[in-house]
N, C-alpha and C positions, 0 to 999 in steps of 0.2 A: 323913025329909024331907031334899030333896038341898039341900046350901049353894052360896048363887051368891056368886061375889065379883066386886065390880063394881070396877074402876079409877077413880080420878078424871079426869073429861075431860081435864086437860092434861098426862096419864101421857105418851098415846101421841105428840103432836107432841114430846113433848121426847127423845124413843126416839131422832128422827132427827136429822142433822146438822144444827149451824145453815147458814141460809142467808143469805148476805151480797146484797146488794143489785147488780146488775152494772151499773156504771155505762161509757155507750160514751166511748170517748174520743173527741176530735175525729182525723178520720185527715188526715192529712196528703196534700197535692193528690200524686198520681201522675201524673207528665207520662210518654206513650208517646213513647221517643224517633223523630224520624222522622231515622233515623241520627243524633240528639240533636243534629239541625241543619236550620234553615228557609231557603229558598231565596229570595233578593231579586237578579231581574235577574241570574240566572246567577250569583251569588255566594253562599258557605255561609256563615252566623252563626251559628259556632260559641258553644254557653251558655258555655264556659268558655275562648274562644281570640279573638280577634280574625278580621274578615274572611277565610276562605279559599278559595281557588277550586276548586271541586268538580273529582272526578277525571276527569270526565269531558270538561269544559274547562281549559284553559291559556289563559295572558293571550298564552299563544305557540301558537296554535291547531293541532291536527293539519290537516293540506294535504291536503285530495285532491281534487286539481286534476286536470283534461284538461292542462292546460299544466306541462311540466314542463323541467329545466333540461337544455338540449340540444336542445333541441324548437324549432322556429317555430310562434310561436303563430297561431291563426286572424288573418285580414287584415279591417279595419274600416274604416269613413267614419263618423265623425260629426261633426254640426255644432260647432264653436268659441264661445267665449262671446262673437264677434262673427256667430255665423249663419252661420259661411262650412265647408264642407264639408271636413273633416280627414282624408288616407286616414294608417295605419299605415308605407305605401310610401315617403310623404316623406321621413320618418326614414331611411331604407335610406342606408348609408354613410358613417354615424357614430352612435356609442353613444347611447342614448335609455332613458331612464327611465317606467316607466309607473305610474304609481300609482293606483291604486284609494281611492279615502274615503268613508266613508258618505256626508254630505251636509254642503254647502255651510251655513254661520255656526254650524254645533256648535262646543263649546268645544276635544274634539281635534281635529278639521279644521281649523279656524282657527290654531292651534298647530304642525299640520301644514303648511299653506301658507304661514303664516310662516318657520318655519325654514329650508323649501327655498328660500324668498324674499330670504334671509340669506344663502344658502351660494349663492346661485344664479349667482354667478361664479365661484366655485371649481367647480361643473359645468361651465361654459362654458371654463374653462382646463382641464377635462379632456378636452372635445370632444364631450359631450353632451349632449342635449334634456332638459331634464323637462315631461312631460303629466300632466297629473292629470287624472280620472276620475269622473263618480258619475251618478247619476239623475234630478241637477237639471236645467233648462231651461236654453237659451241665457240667457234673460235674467238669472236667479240666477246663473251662474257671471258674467257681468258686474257687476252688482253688487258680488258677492263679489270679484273680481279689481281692480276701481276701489278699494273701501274698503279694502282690504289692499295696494292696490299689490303687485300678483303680477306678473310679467314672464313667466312662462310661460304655455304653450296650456294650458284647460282644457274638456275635450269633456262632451257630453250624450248619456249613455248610456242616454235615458230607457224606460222598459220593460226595464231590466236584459240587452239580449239580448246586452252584447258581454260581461256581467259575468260572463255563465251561459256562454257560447261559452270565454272564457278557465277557468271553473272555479273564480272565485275564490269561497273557503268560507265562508260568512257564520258569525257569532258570537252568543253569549247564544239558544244552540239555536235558530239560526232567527230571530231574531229584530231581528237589525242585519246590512244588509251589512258585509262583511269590510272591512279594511286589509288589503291586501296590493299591498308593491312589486314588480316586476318590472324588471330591467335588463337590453338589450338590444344584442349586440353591432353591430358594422356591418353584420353578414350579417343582419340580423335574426330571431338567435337565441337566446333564452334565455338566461345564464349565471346568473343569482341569482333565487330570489325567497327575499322576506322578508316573515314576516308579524307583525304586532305591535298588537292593537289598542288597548291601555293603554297604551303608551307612543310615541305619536304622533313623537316627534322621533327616536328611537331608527333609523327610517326612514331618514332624511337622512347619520345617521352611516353607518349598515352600509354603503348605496350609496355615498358617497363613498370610503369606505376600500376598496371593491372598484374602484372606477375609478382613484384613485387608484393603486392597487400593479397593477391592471391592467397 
């Protein structure tokens, strides 16, 4: 007679290793960096830096302008914030300032057309005009020139086409026209431009210190 030998049932689980319970941890959030920086209005917030401006903008914008220094720029008419018809030609035979601004009661504009507003005899003992420039209507640069007490011409370049004629760059990718000054000697021809749109009074300096030492 053949002999069986039987094992006891819990021979064989105990053969194997024990096995411990796997418990998941919590994982911790994985953020995909998008260059580990979010974009707000052309500006990078950096997770670990304070505001910086992406490399693809400067607060001192790259220029690639039709108009450039040495050049005469294209010749224009437009109306004045009293309605009356402005050519470029006027100017011709004494230095003139031309500035470009986004739009009338913005907090740099305003800041801008004040300081030229400030300095605006120290132009005139230089022997030069300043005009400012933007997209608003006759009657908003009125406005705007009454409430501010402005003394210089400000023209209506409405439909952008002298803004796009002269080149000036616009900024936050497209998405604000430019600041950008231009000074203009008696030939009316180019000798600076300057472009700045964060720092609105920075403007007023650069142009006088070039008429100046002019």
């Amino acid at each position: 007679m053949m002999a069986t030998l039987s094992l006891p049932k819990h021979s064989l689980p105990s053969l194997l290793p024990p096995q411990t319970p796997r418990t998941q941890s919590p994982r911790n959030p994985t953020f995909l960096p998008k260059s580990t920086q979010s974009q707000f209005h052309g500006l990078k917030l950096s997770n670990s830096s304070s505001p910086s401006v992406p490399s693809s903008f400067s607060a001192k914008s790259t220029i690639f302008a039709k108009v450039n220094k040495g050049q005469v720029p294209p010749a224009f008419t437009l109306k004045d914030q009293d309605g009356k018809n402005v050519s470029l030609s006027k100017f011709k035979g004494k230095p003139v300032v031309v500035y470009f601004y986004p739009a009338d009661e913005t907090p740099g504009c305003t800041k801008q057309a004040c300081a030229f507003r400030d300095s605006y005899e120290k132009f005139k003992k230089a022997g030069a005009e300043v005009v400012g420039i933007s997209g608003d209507d006759s009657a908003s640069h009125k406005a705007f020139a009454k409430k501010y007490r402005l003394p210089f011409t400000l023209l209506s370049d409405v439909g952008d086409k002298v803004r796009k004629d002269w080149g000036v760059p616009s900024d936050l990718f497209g998405a604000l026209p430019g600041r950008q000054t231009y000074v203009l000697d008696k030939n009316g021809m180019v000798q600076l431009i300057y472009n700045n749109q964060f720092q609105p009074e920075k403007h007023i300096d650069e142009t006088l210190k070039f008429l100046q030492s002019a």
